[in-house]
C-alpha atoms as a printed R data frame, in Angstrom:
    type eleno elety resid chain resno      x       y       z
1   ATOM     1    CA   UNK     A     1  0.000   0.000   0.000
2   ATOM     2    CA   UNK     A     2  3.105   2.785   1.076
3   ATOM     3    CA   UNK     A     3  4.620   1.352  -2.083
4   ATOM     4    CA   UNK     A     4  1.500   2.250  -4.350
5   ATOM     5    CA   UNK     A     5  1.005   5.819  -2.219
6   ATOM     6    CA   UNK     A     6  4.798   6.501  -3.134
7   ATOM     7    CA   UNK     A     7  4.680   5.864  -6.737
8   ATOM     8    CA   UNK     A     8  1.294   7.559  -7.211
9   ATOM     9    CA   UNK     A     9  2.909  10.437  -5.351
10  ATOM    10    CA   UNK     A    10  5.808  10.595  -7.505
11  ATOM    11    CA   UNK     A    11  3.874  10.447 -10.765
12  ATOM    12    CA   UNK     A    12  1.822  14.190  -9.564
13  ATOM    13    CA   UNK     A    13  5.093  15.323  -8.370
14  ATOM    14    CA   UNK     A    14  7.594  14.580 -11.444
15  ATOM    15    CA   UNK     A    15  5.659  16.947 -13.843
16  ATOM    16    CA   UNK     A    16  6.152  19.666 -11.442
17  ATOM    17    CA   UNK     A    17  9.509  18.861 -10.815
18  ATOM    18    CA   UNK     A    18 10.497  17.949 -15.152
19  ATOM    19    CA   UNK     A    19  8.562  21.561 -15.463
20  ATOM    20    CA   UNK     A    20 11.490  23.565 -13.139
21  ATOM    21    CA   UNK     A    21 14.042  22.050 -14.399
22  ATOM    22    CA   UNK     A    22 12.941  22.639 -18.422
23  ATOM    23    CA   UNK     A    23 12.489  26.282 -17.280
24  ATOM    24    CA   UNK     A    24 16.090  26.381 -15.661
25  ATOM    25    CA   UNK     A    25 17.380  24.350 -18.577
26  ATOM    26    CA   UNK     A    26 16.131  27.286 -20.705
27  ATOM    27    CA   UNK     A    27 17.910  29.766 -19.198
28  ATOM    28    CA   UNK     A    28 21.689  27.814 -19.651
29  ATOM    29    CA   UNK     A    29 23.787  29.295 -22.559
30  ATOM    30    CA   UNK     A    30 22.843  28.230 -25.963
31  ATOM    31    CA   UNK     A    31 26.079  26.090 -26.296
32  ATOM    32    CA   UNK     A    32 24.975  24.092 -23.648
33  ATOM    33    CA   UNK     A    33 21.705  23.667 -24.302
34  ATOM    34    CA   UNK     A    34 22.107  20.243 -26.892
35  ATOM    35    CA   UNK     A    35 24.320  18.362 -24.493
36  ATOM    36    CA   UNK     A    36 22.124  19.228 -21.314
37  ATOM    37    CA   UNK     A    37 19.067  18.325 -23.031
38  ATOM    38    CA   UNK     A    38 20.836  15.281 -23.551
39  ATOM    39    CA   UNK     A    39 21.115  14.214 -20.543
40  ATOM    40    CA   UNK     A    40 17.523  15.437 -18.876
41  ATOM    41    CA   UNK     A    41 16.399  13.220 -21.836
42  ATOM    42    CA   UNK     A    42 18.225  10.333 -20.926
43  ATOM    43    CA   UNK     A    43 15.650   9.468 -17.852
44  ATOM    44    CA   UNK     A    44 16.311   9.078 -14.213
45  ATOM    45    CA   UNK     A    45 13.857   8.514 -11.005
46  ATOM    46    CA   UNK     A    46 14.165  12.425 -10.096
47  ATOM    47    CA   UNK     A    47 14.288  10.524  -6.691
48  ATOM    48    CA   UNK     A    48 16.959  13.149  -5.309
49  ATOM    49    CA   UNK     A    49 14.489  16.451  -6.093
50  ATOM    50    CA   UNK     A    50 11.687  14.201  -4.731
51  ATOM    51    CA   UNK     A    51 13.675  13.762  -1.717
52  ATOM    52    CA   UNK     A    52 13.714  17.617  -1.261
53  ATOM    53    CA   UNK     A    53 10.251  17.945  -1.939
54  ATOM    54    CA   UNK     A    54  8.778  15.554   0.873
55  ATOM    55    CA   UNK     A    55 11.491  16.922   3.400
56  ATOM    56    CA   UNK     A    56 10.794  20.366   2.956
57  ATOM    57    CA   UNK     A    57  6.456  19.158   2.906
58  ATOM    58    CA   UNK     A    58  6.946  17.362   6.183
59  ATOM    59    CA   UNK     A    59  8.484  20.354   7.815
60  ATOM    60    CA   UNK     A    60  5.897  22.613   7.017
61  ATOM    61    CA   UNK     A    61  7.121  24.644   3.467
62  ATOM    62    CA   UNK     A    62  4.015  24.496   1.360
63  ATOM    63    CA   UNK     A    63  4.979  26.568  -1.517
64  ATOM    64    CA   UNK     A    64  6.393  25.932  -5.180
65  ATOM    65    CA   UNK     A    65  9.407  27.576  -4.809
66  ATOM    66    CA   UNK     A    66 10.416  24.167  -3.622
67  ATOM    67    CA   UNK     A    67 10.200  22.453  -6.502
68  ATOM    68    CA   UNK     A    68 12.950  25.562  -8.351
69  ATOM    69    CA   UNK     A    69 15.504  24.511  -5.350
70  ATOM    70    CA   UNK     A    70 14.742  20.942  -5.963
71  ATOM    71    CA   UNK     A    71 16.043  20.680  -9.546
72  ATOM    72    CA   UNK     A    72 19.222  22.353  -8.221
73  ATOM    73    CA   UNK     A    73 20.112  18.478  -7.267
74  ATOM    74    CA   UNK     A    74 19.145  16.748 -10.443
75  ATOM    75    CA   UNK     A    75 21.959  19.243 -12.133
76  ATOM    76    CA   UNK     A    76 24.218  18.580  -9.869
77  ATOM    77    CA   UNK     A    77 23.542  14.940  -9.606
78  ATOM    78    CA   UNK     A    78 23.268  15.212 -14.025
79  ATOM    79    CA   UNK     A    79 26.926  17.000 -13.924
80  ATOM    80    CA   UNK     A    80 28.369  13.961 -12.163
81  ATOM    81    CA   UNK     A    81 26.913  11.497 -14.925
82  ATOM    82    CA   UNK     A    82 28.690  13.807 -17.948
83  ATOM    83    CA   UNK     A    83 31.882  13.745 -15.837
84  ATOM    84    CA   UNK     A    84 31.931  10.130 -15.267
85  ATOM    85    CA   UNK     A    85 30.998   8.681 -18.517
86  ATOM    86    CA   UNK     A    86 33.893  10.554 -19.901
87  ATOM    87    CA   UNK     A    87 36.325   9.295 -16.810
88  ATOM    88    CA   UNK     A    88 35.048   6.017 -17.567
89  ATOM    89    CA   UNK     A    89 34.594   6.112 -21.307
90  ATOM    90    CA   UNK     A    90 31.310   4.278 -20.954
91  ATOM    91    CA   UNK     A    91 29.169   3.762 -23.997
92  ATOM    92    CA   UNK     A    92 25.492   4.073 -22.736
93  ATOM    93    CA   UNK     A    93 24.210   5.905 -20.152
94  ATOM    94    CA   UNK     A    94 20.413   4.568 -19.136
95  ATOM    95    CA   UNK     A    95 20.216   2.508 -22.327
96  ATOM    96    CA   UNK     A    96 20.995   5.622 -24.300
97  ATOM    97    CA   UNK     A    97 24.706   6.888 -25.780
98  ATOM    98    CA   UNK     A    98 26.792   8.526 -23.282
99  ATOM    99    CA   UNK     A    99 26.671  12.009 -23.785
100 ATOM   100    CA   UNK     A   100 30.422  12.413 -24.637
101 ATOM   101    CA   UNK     A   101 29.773   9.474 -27.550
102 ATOM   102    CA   UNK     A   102 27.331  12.252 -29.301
103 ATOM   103    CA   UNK     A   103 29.281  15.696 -28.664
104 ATOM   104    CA   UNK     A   104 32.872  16.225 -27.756
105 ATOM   105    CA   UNK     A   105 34.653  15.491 -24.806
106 ATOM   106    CA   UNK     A   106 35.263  19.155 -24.078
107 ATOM   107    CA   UNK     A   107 31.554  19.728 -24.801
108 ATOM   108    CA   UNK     A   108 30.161  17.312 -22.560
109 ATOM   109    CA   UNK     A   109 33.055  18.206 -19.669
110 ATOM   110    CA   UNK     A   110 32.384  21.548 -19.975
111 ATOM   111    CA   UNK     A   111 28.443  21.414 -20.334
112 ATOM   112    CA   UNK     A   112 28.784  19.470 -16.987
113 ATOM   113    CA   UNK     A   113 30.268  22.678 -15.345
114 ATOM   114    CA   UNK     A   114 27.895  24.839 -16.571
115 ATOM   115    CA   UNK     A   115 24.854  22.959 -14.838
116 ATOM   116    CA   UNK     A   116 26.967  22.945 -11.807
117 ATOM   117    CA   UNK     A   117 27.285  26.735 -11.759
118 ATOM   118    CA   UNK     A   118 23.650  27.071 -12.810
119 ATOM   119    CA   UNK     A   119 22.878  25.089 -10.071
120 ATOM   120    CA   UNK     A   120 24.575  27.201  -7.650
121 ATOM   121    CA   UNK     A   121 23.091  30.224  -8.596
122 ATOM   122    CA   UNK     A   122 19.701  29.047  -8.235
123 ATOM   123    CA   UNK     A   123 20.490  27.712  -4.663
124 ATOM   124    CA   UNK     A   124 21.981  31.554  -4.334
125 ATOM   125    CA   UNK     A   125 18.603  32.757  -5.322
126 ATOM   126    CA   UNK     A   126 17.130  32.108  -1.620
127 ATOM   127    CA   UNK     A   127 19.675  34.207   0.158
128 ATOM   128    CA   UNK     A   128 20.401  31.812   2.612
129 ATOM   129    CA   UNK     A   129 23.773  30.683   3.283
130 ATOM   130    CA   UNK     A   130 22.951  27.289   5.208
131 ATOM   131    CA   UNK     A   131 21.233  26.334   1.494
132 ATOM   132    CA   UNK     A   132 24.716  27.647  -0.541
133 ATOM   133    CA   UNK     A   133 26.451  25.682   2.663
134 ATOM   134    CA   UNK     A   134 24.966  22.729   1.646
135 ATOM   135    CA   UNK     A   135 24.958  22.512  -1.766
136 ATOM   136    CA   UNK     A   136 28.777  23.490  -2.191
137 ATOM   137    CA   UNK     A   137 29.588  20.748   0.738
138 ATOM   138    CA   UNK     A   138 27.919  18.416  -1.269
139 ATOM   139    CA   UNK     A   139 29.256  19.401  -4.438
140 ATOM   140    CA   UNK     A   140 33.082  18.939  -3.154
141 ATOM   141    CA   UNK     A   141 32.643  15.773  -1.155
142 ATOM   142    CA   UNK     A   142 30.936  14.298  -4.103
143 ATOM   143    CA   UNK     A   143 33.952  14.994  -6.452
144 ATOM   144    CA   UNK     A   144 36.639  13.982  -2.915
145 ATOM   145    CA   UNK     A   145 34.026  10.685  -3.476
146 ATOM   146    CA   UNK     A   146 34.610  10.139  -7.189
147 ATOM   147    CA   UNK     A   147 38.623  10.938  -6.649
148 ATOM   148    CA   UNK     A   148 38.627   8.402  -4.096
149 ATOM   149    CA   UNK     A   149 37.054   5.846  -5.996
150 ATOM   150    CA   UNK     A   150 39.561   6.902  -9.113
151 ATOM   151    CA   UNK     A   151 42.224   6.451  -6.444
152 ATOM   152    CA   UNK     A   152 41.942   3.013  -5.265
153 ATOM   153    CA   UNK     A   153 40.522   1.515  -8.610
154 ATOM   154    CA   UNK     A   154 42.366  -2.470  -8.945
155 ATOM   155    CA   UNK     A   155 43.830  -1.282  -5.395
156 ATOM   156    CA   UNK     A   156 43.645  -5.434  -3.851
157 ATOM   157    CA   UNK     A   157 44.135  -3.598  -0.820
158 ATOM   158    CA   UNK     A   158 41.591  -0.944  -0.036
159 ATOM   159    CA   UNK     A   159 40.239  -1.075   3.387
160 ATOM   160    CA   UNK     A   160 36.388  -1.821   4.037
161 ATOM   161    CA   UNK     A   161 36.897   2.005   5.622
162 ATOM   162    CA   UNK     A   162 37.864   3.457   2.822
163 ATOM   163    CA   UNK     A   163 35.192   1.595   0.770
164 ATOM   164    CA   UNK     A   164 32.614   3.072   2.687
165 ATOM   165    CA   UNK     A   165 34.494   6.582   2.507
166 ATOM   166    CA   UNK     A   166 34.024   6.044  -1.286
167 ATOM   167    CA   UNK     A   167 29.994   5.604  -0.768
168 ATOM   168    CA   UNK     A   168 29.296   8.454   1.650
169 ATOM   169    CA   UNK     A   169 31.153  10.773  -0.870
170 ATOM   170    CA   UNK     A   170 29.874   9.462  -4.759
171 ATOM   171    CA   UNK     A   171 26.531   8.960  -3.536
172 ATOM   172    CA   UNK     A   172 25.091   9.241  -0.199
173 ATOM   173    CA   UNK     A   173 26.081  13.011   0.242
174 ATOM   174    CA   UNK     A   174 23.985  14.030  -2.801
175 ATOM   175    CA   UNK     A   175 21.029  12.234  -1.322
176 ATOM   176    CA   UNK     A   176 21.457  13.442   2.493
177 ATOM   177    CA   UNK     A   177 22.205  17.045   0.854
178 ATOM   178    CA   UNK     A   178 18.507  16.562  -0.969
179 ATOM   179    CA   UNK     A   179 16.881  16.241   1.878
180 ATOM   180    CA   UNK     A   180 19.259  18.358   4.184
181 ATOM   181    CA   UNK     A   181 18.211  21.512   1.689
182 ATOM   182    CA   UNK     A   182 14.524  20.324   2.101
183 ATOM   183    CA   UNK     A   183 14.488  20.747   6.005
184 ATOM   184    CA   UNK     A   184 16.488  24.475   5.541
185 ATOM   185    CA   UNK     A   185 14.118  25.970   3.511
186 ATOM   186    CA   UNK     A   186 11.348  24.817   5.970
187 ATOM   187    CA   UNK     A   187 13.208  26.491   8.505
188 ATOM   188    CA   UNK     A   188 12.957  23.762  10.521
189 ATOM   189    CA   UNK     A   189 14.978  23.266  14.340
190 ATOM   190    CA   UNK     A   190 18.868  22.705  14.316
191 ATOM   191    CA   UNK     A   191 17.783  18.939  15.137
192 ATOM   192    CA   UNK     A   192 15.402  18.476  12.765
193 ATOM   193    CA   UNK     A   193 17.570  20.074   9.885
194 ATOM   194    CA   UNK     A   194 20.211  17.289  11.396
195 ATOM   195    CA   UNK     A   195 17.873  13.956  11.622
196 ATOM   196    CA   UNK     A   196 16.857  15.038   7.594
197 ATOM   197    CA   UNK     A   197 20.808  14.937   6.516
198 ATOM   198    CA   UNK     A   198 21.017  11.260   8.820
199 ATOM   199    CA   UNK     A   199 17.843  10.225   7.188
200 ATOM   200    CA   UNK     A   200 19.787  11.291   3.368
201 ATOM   201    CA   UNK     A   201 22.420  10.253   4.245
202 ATOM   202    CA   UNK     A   202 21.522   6.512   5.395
203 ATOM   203    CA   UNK     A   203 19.242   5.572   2.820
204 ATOM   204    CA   UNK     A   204 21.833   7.024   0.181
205 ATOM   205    CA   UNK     A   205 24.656   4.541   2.425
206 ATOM   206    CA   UNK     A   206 21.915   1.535   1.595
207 ATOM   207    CA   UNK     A   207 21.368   2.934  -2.029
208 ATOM   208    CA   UNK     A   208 24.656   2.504  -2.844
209 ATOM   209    CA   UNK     A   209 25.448  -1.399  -1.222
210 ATOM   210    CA   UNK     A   210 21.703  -2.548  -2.543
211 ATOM   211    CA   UNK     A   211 23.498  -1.564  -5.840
212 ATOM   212    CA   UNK     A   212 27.066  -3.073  -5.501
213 ATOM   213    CA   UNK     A   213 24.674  -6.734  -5.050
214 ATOM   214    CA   UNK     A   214 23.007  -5.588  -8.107
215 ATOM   215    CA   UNK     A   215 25.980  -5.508  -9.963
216 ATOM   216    CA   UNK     A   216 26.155  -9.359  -9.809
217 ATOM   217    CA   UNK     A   217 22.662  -9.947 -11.609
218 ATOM   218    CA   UNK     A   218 22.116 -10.841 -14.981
219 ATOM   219    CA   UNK     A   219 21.824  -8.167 -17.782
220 ATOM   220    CA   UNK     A   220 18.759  -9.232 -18.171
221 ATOM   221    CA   UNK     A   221 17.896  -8.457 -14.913
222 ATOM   222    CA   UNK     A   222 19.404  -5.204 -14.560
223 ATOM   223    CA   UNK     A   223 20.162  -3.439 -18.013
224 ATOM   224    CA   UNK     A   224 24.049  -3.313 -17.223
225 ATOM   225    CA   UNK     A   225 26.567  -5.818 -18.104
226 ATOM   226    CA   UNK     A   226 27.215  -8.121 -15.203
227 ATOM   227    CA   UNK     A   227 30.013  -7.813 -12.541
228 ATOM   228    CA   UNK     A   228 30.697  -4.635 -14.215
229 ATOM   229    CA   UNK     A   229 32.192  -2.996 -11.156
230 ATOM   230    CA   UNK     A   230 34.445  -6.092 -10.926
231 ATOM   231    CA   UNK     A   231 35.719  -5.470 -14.190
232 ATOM   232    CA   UNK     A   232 36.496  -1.642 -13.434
233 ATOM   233    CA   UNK     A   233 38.428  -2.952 -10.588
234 ATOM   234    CA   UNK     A   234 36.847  -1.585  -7.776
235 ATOM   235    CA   UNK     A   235 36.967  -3.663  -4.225
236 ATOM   236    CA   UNK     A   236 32.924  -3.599  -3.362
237 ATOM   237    CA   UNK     A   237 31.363  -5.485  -0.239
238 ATOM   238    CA   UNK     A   238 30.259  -8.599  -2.571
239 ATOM   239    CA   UNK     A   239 33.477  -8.698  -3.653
240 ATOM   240    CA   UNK     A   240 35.203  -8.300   0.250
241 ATOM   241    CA   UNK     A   241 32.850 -10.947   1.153
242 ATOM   242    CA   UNK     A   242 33.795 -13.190  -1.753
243 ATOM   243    CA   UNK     A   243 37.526 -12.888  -1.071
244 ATOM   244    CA   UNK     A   244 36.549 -14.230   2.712
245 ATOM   245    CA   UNK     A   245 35.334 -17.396   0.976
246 ATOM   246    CA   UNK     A   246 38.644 -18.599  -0.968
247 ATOM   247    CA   UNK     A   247 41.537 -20.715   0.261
248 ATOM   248    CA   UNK     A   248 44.817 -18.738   0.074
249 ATOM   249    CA   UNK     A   249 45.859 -19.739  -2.904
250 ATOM   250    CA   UNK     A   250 42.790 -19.126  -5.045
251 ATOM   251    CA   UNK     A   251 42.754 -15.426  -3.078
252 ATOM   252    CA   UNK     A   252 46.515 -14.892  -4.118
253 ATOM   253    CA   UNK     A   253 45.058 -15.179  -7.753
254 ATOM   254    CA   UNK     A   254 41.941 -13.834  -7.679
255 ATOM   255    CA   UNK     A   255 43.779 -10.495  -6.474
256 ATOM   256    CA   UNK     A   256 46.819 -10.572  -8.950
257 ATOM   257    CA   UNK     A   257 43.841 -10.147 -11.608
258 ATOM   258    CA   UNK     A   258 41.952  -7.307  -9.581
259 ATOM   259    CA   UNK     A   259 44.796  -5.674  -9.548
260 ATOM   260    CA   UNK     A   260 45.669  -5.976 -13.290
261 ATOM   261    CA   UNK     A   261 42.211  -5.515 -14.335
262 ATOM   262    CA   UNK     A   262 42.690  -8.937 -16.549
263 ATOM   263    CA   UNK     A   263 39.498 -11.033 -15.596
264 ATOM   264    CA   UNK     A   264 38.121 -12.396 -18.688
265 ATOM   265    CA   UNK     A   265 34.069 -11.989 -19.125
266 ATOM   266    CA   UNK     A   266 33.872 -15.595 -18.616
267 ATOM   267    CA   UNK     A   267 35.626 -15.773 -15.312
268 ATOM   268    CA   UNK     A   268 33.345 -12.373 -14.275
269 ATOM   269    CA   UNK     A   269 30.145 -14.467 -14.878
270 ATOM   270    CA   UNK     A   270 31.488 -17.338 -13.197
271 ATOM   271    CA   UNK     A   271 32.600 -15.523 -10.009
272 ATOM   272    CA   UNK     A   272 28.958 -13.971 -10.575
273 ATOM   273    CA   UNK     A   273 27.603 -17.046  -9.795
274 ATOM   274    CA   UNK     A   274 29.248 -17.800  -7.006
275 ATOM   275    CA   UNK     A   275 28.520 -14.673  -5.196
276 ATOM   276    CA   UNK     A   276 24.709 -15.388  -5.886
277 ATOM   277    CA   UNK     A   277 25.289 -18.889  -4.800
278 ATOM   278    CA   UNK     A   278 26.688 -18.376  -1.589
279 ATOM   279    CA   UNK     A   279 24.267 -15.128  -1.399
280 ATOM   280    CA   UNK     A   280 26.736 -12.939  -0.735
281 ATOM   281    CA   UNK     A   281 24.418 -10.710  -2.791
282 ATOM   282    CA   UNK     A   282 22.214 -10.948   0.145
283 ATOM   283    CA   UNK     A   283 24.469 -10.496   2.694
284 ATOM   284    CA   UNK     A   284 25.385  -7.324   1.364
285 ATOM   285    CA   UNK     A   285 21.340  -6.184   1.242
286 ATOM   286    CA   UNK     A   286 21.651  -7.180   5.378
287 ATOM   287    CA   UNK     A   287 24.464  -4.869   5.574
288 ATOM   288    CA   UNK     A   288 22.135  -2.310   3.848
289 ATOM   289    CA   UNK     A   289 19.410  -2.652   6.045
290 ATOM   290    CA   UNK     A   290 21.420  -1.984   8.723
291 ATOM   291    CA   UNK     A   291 21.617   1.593   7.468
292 ATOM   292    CA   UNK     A   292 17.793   1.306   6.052
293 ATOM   293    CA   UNK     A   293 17.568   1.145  10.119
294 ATOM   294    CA   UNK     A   294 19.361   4.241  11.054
295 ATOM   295    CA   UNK     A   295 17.365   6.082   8.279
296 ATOM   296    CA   UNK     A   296 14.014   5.047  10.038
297 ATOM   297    CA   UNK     A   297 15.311   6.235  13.712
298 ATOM   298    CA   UNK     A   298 15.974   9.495  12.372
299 ATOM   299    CA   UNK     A   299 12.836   9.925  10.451
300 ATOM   300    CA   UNK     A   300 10.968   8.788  13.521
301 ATOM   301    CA   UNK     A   301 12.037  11.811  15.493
302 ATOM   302    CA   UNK     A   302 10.187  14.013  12.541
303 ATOM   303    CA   UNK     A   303  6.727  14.924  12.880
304 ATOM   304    CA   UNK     A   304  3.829  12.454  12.086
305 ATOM   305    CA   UNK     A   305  2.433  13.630   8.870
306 ATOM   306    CA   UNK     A   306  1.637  11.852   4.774
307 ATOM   307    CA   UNK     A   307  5.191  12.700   3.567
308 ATOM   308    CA   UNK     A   308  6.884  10.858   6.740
309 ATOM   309    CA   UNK     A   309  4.566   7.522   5.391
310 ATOM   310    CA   UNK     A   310  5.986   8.122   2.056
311 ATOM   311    CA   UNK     A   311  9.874   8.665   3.175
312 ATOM   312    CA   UNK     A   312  9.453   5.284   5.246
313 ATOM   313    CA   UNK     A   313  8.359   3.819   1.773
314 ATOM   314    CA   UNK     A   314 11.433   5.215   0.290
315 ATOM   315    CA   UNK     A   315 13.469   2.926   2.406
316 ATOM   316    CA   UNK     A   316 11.282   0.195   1.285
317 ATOM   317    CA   UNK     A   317 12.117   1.041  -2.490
318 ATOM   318    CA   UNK     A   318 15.620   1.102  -1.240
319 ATOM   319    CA   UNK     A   319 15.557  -1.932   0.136
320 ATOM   320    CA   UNK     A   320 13.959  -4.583  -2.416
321 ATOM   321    CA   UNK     A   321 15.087  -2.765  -5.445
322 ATOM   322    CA   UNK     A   322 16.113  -5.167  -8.585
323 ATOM   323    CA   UNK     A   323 17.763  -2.707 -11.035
């Protein structure tokens, strides 16, 4: 029933939200226009400017100037995707070619800095420094998140800390920041304004490990090649837990070829297999709902109204997603 309320919710909210961000979109330089457009077009949830929308509702802002702030995290969020997909030279993006695979590398680089700075102006637009706070905080730990992640790529001997470093700063902090900015411009209490960013940044924690099991589904399943994130060398929790299972020998090898990047796509789909035999997949998921947990104590300390039911069904999405 949540699960219904927060899709039917989302469906009368994404028009309002698609509407600010065409109108912001207009206002970008011409240049930029194509490869922006590009990426709007591309898809996505919207779930961070939802986020922002049902913080700021539950703490008592009731007007549409909500929805203008709101977009100011799908830019950011969409500036991240241009960046990456040129860092990582990926093909697709959502099903679709990468942005970078259509205009020029300097283009799409370039484009991605423009919605960043367009999305800081907007924020500037309130005139109120805890909102610019927020957003630039979120907009350098994001790219400290991204470097570390560069940093330790086919590293056989990055730390589980370090790992989860990598999470709170590529993912979670956009997320905690959505809802963070939600609870400001409700002028909500200091503690309030604190148990939103906990409640962010937990379920953006959970996001990201739900995710890193994903990555050892079928194609099929998921849209994205399988043990993809193996293949790009990077040390998730699947892949800690898998390395927990092998005898030393088979370990010694398995991290020679982490660290040279050399797995073949047959031996990714094998050790695929594995990991959903021994559900390591699933052990992972516990791990997230460990932090699906913490989200819920924080929202509980928020007041009792609709847009608390539908944050507590966020965590459900969270939890049983399957792509």
């Amino acid at each position: 029933m949540a699960s219904l309320l927060l899709k039917s919710t989302l469906a009368l909210e994404l028009p309002k939200i698609n509407k600010a961000l065409t109108q912001a979109h207009a206002l970008l330089p011409d240049p930029v226009k194509p490869v922006a457009e590009h990426i709007f077009k591309a898809g996505g949830k919207r779930l961070r400017p939802f986020l922002t929308v049902l913080t700021g509702r539950l703490l008592g802002y009731d007007q549409d100037a909500i929805y203008r702030l709101a977009i100011t995290l799908e830019m950011l969020h969409a500036a991240t995707l241009l960046h990456d997909d040129v860092i990582d030279d990926a093909p697709l993006r959502r099903g679709q070619p990468a942005a970078h695979t259509k205009f020029s590398l300097t283009e799409t680089i370039l484009a991605g800095d423009a919605l960043l700075a367009m999305g800081n102006a907007i924020v500037a637009e309130f005139n109120d420094p805890m909102l610019s706070s927020s957003f630039s905080k979120a907009t350098s730990d994001t790219c400290a998140g991204e470097i570390n992640e560069i940093r330790h790529q086919h590293d056989p001997n990055v730390s589980e800390a370090t790992y989860f470093q990598i999470i709170l700063g590529k993912t979670a902090r956009l997320i905690s920041c959505a809802c963070e900015m939600g609870a400001i411009l409700a002028h909500a209490s200091k503690d309030q304004i604190s148990a939103s960013l906990a409640f962010g940044e937990n379920i953006g924690i959970a996001f990201q490990l739900v995710d890193d099991a994903l990555d050892f589904e079928s194609e099929k399943i998921t849209g994205k090649p399988t043990a993809g994130d193996l293949r790009e060398g990077k040390m998730t929790l699947p892949v800690r837990y898998y390395l927990e299972t092998l005898d030393n020998k088979a370990k010694e090898d398995f991290l020679e070829q982490f660290k040279r990047g050399s797995f073949t796509p047959d031996a990714c789909q094998e050790i695929a297999a594995k990991i959903k035999d021994l559900a390591l997949d699933q052990k992972t998921r516990t791990c997230a709902n460990m932090y699906l947990a913490k989200a819920i104590d924080a929202l509980n300390t928020l007041p009792d109204r609709q847009e608390k039911k539908l944050l507590l069904a966020m965590t459900d999405y969270v939890r049983d997603r399957k792509k």
